[in-house]
C-alpha positions, 0 to 999 in steps of 0.5 A: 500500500505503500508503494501505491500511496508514494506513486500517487503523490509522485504523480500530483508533484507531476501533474501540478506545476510549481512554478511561483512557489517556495520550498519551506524548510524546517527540522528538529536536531539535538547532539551533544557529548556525554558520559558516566561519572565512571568513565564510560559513554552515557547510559540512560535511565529508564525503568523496565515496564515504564512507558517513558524517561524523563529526557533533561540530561537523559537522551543517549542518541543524535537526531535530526529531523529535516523537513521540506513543504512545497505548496504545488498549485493554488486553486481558485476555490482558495485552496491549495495542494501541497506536498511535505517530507521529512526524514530521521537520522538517529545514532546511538552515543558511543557508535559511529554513523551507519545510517543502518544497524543496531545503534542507529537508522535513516528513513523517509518517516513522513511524505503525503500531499495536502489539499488544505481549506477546501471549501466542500470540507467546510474549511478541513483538508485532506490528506494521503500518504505517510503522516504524523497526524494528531500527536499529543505528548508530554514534552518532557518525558517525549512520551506520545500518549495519544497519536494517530499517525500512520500510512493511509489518508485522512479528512482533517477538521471538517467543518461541521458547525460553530467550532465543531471539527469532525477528522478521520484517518484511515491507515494500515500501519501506524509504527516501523516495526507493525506485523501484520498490517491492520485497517484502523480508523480514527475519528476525532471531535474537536471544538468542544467549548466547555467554559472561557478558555476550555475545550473538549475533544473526544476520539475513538479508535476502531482495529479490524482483526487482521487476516491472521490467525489467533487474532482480534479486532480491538478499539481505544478511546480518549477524552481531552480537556484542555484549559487555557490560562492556568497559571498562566499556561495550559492545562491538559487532562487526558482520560484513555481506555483500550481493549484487545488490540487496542491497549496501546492506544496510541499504536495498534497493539498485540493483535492476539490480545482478546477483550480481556486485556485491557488498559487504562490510562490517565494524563495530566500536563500543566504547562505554566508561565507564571512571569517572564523568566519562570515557566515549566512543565508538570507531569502525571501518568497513571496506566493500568494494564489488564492481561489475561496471560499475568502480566498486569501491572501499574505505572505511576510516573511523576516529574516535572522541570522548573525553568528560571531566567537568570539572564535574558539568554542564560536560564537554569533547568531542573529536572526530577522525575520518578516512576514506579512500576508495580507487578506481581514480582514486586514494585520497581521503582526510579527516580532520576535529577538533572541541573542544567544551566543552559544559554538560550538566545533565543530567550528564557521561557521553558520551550525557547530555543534553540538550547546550549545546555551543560547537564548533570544528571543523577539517579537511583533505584531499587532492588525490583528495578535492577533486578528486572532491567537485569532479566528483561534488558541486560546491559541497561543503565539499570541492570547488573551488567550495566556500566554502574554494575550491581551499584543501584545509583548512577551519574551522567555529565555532557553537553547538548545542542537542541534546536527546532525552527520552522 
C-alpha cells in the first residue's frame, strides 16, 4: 500500500506545476557529548515496564529531523495542494554513523500531499500518504500518549458547525516495526467549548482483526480537556481506555490480545508561565494494564522541570522525575535529577530555543528495578551488567545542542 500511496503523490508533484512557489524548510536536531561519572559513554535511565524517561540530561542518541513543504498549485476555490517530507537520522552515543544497524537508522518517516481549506470540507483538508497526524505528548518525558499517525489518508477538521471539527484517518500501519498490517480508523471531535478558555475533544479508535490467525479486532478511546490560562499556561487532562488490540492506544497493539486485556490510562500536563523568566512543565501518568496471560501491572510516573531566567539568554533547568512500576514480582521503582544551566538566545521561557545546555544528571533505584532491567534488558543503565554494575545509583555529565525552527 505503500508503494501505491508514494506513486500517487509522485504523480500530483507531476501533474501540478510549481512554478511561483517556495520550498519551506524546517527540522528538529539535538547532539551533544556525554558520559558516566565512571568513565564510560552515557547510559540512560529508564525503568523496565515504564512507558517513558524523563529526557533533561537523559537522551543517549543524535537526531535530526529535516523537513521540506512545497505548496504545488493554488486553486481558485482558495485552496491549495501541497506536498511535505521529512526524514530521521538517529545514532546511538558511543557508535559511529551507519545510517543502518543496531545503534542507529535513516528513513523517509513522513511524505503525503495536502489539499488544505477546501471549501466542500467546510474549511478541513485532506490528506494521503505517510503522516504524523494528531500527536499529543508530554514534552518532557517525549512520551506520545495519544497519536494517530500512520500510512493511509485522512479528512482533517471538517467543518461541521460553530467550532465543531469532525477528522478521520484511515491507515494500515501506524509504527516501523507493525506485523501484520491492520485497517484502523480514527475519528476525532474537536471544538468542544466547555467554559472561557476550555475545550473538549473526544476520539475513538476502531482495529479490524487482521487476516491472521489467533487474532482480534480491538478499539481505544480518549477524552481531552484542555484549559487555557492556568497559571498562566495550559492545562491538559487526558482520560484513555483500550481493549484487545487496542491497549496501546496510541499504536495498534498485540493483535492476539482478546477483550480481556485491557488498559487504562490517565494524563495530566500543566504547562505554566507564571512571569517572564519562570515557566515549566508538570507531569502525571497513571496506566493500568489488564492481561489475561499475568502480566498486569501499574505505572505511576511523576516529574516535572522548573525553568528560571537568570539572564535574558542564560536560564537554569531542573529536572526530577520518578516512576514506579508495580507487578506481581514486586514494585520497581526510579527516580532520576538533572541541573542544567543552559544559554538560550533565543530567550528564557521553558520551550525557547534553540538550547546550549551543560547537564548533570543523577539517579537511583531499587532492588525490583535492577533486578528486572537485569532479566528483561541486560546491559541497561539499570541492570547488573550495566556500566554502574550491581551499584543501584548512577551519574551522567555532557553537553547538548537542541534546536527546532520552522
Amino acid at each position: 500500500m505503500e508503494k501505491a500511496l508514494f506513486s500517487i503523490g509522485v504523480g500530483v508533484c507531476l501533474l501540478f506545476p510549481t512554478e511561483g512557489h517556495a520550498w519551506n524548510y524546517g527540522g528538529y536536531y539535538r547532539l551533544g557529548y556525554a558520559g558516566s561519572a565512571d568513565g564510560h559513554t552515557q547510559s540512560c535511565f529508564k525503568l523496565p515496564g515504564a512507558g517513558s524517561k524523563y529526557r533533561l540530561g537523559n537522551e543517549c542518541e543524535e537526531y535530526f529531523e529535516p523537513s521540506l513543504q512545497h505548496d504545488l498549485v493554488s486553486l481558485d476555490d482558495g485552496s491549495t495542494i501541497g506536498l511535505f517530507t521529512m526524514g530521521q537520522v538517529w545514532n546511538e552515543y558511543g557508535h559511529k554513523l551507519k545510517f543502518s544497524d543496531d545503534y542507529g537508522f535513516t528513513r523517509l518517516s513522513q511524505w503525503y500531499v495536502d489539499w488544505s481549506n477546501v471549501p466542500a470540507l467546510n474549511g478541513g483538508n485532506f490528506w494521503i500518504g505517510r503522516r504524523w497526524y494528531n500527536r499529543n505528548n508530554v514534552h518532557i518525558s517525549d512520551y506520545w500518549y495519544w497519536n494517530q499517525s500512520g500510512t493511509g489518508f485522512g479528512f482533517d477538521k471538517v467543518g461541521i458547525g460553530g467550532d465543531l471539527t469532525l477528522s478521520y484517518v484511515f491507515s494500515r500501519k501506524d509504527n516501523q516495526d507493525q506485523d501484520p498490517y491492520v485497517s484502523r480508523h480514527d475519528l476525532t471531535l474537536e471544538g468542544i467549548k466547555t467554559n472561557p478558555g476550555g475545550e473538549l475533544q473526544w476520539g475513538v479508535s476502531y482495529l479490524q482483526k487482521p487476516d491472521s490467525s489467533d487474532a482480534h479486532s480491538g478499539w481505544s478511546t480518549t477524552l481531552q480537556h484542555k484549559q487555557k490560562g492556568v497559571l498562566g499556561g495550559l492545562n491538559t487532562l487526558a482520560l484513555q481506555y483500550g481493549q484487545a488490540s487496542g491497549t496501546n492506544i496510541s499504536y495498534t497493539g498485540d493483535t492476539t490480545q482478546d477483550s480481556s486485556d485491557k488498559t487504562w490510562r490517565l494524563v495530566e500536563i500543566l504547562d505554566w508561565q507564571t512571569s517572564p523568566r519562570f515557566s515549566g512543565q508538570f507531569n502525571v501518568v497513571y496506566q493500568r494494564d489488564i492481561r489475561s496471560e499475568g502480566d498486569s501491572q501499574h505505572w505511576l510516573s511523576v516529574g516535572a522541570r522548573p525553568v528560571y531566567g537568570l539572564t535574558r539568554q542564560f536560564k537554569l533547568a531542573v529536572e526530577v522525575g520518578h516512576d514506579r512500576v508495580k507487578t506481581s514480582d514486586g514494585t520497581r521503582k526510579l527516580t532520576k535529577i538533572t541541573v542544567a544551566p543552559t544559554w538560550s538566545p533565543k530567550g528564557p521561557l521553558f520551550l525557547d530555543r534553540p538550547e546550549v545546555r551543560l547537564y548533570y544528571t543523577y539517579a537511583f533505584w531499587n532492588r525490583e528495578a535492577q533486578r528486572a532491567a537485569s532479566r528483561l534488558d541486560p546491559g541497561s543503565a539499570l541492570s547488573d551488567s550495566g556500566v554502574f554494575g550491581s551499584d543501584r545509583n548512577g551519574a551522567n555529565f555532557g553537553i547538548q545542542f537542541e534546536h527546532w525552527w520552522d
